[in-house]
C-alpha positions as CSV (number, residue, x, y, z in Angstrom):
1,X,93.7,125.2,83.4
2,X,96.5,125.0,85.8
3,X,94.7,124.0,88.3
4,X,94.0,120.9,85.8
5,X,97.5,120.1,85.2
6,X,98.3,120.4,89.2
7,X,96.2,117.3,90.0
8,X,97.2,115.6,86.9
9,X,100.6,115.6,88.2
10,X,100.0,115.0,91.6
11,X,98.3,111.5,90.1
12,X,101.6,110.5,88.4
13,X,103.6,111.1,91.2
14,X,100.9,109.6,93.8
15,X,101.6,105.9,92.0
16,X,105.2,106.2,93.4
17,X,106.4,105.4,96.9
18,X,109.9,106.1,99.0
19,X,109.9,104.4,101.5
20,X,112.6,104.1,104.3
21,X,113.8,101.6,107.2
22,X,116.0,102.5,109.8
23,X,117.1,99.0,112.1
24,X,119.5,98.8,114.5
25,X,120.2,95.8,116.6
26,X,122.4,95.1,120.6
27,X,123.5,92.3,121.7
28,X,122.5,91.7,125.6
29,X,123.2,88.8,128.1
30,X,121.1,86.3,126.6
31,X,119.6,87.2,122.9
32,X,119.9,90.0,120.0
33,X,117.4,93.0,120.3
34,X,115.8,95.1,117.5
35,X,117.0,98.5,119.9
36,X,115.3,101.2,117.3
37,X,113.1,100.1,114.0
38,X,112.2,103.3,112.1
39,X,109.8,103.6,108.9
40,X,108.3,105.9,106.2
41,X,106.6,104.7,103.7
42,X,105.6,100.8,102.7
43,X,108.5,99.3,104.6
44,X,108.0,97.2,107.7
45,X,109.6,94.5,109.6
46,X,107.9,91.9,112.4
47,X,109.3,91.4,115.4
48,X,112.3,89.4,115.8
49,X,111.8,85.5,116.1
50,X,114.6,83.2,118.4
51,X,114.6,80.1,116.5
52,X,118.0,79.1,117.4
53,X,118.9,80.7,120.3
54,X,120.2,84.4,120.8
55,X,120.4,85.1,117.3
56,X,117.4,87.5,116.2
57,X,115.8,86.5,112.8
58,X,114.0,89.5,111.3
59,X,111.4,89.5,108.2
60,X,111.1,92.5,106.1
61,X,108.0,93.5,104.5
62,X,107.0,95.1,101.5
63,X,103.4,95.2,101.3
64,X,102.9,96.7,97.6
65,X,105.2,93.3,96.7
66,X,106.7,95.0,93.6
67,X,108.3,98.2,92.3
68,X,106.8,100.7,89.5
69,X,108.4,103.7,88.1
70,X,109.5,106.6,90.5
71,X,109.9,103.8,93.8
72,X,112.8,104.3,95.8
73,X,113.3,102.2,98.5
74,X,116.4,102.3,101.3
75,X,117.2,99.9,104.4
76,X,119.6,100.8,106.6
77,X,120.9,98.3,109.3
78,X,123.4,98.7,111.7
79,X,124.4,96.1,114.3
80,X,126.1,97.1,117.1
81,X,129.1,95.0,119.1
82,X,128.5,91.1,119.1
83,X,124.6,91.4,118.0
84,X,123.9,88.4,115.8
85,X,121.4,88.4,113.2
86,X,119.4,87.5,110.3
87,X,117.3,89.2,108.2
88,X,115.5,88.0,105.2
89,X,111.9,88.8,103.2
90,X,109.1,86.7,103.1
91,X,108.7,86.3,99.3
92,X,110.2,87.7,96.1
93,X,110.2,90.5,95.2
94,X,109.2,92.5,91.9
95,X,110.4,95.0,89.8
96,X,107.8,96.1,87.4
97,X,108.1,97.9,83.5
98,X,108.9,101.2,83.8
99,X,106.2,103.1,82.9
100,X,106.3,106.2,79.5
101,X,108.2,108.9,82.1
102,X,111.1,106.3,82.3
103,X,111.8,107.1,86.0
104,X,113.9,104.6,87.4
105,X,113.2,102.4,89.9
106,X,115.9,101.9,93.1
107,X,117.0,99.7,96.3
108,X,119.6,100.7,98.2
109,X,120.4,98.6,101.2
110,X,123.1,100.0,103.6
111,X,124.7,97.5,106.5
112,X,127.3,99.0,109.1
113,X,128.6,96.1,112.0
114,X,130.6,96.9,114.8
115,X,133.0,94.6,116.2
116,X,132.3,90.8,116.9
117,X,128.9,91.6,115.4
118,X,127.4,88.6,112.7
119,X,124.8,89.5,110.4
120,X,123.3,87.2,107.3
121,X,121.5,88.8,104.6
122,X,119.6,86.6,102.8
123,X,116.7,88.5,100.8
124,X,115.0,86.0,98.5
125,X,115.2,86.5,94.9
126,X,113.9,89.3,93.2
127,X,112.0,89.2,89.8
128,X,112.8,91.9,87.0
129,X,110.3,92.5,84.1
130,X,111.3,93.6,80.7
131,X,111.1,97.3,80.4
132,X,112.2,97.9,83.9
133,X,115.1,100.7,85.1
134,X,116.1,99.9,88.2
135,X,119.1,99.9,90.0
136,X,119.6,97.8,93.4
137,X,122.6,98.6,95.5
138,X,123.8,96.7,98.9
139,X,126.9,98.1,100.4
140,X,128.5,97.0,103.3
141,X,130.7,98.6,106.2
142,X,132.6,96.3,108.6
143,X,134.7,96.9,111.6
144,X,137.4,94.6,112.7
145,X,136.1,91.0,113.1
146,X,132.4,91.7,112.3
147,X,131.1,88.9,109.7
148,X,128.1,88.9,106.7
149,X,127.0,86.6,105.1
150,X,124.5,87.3,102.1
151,X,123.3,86.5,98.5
152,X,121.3,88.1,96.2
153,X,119.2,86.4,93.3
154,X,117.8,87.8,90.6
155,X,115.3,86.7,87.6
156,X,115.3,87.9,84.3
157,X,111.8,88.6,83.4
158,X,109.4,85.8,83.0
159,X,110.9,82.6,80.7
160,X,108.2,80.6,82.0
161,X,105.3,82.7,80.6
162,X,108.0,83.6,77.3
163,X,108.9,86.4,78.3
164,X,112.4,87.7,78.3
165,X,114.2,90.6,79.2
166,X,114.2,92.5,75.9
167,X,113.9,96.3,77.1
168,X,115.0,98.2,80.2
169,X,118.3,98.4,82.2
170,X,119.3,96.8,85.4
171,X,122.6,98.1,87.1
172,X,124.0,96.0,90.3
173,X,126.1,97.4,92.7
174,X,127.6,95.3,95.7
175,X,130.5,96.8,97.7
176,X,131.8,95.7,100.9
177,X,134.7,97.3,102.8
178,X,136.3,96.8,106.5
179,X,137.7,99.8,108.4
180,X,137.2,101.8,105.4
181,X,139.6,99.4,103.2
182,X,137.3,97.6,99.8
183,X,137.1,93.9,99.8
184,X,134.8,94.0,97.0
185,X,133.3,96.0,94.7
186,X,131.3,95.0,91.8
187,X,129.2,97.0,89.5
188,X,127.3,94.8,86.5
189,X,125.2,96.7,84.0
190,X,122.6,94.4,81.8
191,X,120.5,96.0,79.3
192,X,117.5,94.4,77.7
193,X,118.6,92.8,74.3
194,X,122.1,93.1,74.8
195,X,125.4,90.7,73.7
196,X,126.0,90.4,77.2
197,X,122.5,88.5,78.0
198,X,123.1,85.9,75.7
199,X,126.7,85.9,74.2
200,X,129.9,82.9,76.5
201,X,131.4,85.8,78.0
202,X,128.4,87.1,79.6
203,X,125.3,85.4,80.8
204,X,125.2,82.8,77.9
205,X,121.6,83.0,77.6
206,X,121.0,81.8,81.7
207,X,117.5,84.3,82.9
208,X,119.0,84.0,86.8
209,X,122.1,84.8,88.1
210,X,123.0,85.0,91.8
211,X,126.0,86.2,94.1
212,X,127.0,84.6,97.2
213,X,129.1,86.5,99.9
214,X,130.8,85.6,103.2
215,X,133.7,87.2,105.0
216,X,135.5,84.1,106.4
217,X,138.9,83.2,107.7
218,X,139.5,80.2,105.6
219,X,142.6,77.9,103.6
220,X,142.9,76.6,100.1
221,X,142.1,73.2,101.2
222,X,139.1,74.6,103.1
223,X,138.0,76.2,99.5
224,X,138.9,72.6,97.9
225,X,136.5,70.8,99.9
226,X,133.4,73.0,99.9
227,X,133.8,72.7,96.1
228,X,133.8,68.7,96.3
229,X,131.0,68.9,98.5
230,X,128.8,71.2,96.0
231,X,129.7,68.9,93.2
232,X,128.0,65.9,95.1
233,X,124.8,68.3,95.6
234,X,122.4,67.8,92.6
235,X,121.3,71.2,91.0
236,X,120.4,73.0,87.7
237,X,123.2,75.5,86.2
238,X,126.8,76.6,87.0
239,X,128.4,77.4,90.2
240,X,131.9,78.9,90.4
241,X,133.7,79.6,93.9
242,X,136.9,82.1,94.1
243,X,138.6,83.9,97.6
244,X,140.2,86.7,97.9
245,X,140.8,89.2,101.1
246,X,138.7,87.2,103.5
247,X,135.6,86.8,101.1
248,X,134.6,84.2,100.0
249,X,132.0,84.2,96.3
250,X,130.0,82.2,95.3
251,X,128.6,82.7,91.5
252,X,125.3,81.0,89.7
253,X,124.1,80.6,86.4
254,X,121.0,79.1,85.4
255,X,117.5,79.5,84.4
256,X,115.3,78.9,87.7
257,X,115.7,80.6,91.0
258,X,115.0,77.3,93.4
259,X,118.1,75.9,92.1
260,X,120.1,78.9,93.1
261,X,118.5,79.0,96.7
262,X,119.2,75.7,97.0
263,X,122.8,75.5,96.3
264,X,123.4,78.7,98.2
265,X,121.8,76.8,101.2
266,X,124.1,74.3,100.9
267,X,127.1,76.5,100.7
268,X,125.3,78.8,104.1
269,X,125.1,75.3,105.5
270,X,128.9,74.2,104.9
271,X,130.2,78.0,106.5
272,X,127.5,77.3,109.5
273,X,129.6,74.3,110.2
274,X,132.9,75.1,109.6
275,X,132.4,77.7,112.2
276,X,130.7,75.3,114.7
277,X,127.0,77.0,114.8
278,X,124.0,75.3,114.7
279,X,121.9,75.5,110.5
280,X,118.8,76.9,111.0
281,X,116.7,78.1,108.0
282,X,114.0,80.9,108.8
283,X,110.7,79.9,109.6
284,X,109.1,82.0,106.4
285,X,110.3,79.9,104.0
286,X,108.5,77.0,104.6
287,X,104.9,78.7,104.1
């Protein structure tokens, strides 16, 4: 009989799957270089592309292309003095129902940037069923005059196939700091069925919300007219803009992720140019 119940939990546990990614990136004479690329588990990453120049672009891979009960996936990325890079995935990604053992599912993605590095983060969005547990952290260490950029998207189950998120719990956690000093920190909880998903003060019944994040040197008036410029861009649902300590936010509401990609585009587009580099979206996104 034990021996019975010692495969039958190996079975449960089997369906689960850590997986880690280890990147680090150096800047030489002419380009970025991925220096060391460590993996366990279902986590990959192809080799860098040049599309515009020196600046490596980098596509991470999830083969199983969603998340069950027990997953626990972590990325770390570190970019060392004046490496410039990008880093993306080439669909979205899933977070399933968690299954009777209610063993939560996690992302944890950890950047460190030395100095003079540049580094965007721009995942695409990521799809949350209802019953789902998960908890998806991005934190974010920065020494003096090292830049990100980065968004994240997510989707509240299904709308389009009437489903919404009526069960589970979904905790966000976005923290940036520079020299050891927070310039952000946010935490949001939403759980399935709640006040918050549908009441003015919280999501007002939107199914996707997404953050927008960029440490940049900017004025009021600079603020001003990226505001104006959104306004003239068509789009579906809310977008709110605030600065404080060097970051800029960028906030969406609405019911369909293209929208959000899109206006967050625009917005990457409008920081490309203030700071004089050439717009250049990754390759992956057009297949």
């Amino acid at each position: 009989m034990s021996s019975v119940r010692t495969i039958a939990s190996v079975s449960v546990l089997s369906t689960a799957w850590s997986a880690s990614l280890q990147l680090h990136f150096e800047h030489t004479a002419d380009k970025t270089i991925l220096r060391r690329n460590h993996h366990a588990g279902p986590l990959r990453v192809q080799r860098p592309f040049y599309p515009e120049g020196g600046r490596a672009h980098v596509y991470i891979l999830h083969p199983p292309g969603g998340m069950v009960s027990g997953d626990d996936l972590q990325v770390d990325v570190t970019a060392a003095t004046s490496a410039q890079v990008l880093l993306t995935t080439p669909a979205a990604g899933k977070v399933y129902r968690a299954r009777q053992n209610n063993q939560r599912q996690s992302q944890r993605v950890h950047i460190e940037q030395a100095e003079s590095s540049s580094l965007e983060w721009l995942p695409q969005e990521t799809i949350i069923f209802s019953g789902a547990k998960v908890d998806l952290s991005t934190s974010i260490e920065l020494a003096m005059g090292a830049d990100v950029l980065g968004w994240d998207i997510v989707c509240l189950a299904r709308p389009s196939c009437n489903e919404s998120f009526e069960a589970g719990e979904i905790v966000l956690d976005l923290r940036i700091a520079r020299c050891g000093r927070p310039l952000l920190i946010e935490k949001t909880r939403l759980t399935g069925s709640s006040s918050m998903l549908t009441a003015k003060w919280g999501l007002n019944h939107a199914t996707v919300l997404g953050t927008f994040y960029c440490t940049v040197e900017c004025s009021d008036s600079d603020i001003e007219l990226w505001r104006q410029q959104l306004s003239d861009f068509t789009f579906v649902g809310q977008l709110a803009l605030s600065y404080r300590r060097g970051v800029l936010v960028a906030r969406y509401l609405g019911d369909y992720a293209e929208p959000a990609r899109k206006i967050f585009e625009q917005l990457w587009r409008l920081i490309r140019e203030f700071r004089g580099e050439h717009f250049c979206r990754p390759r992956i996104w057009n297949t």
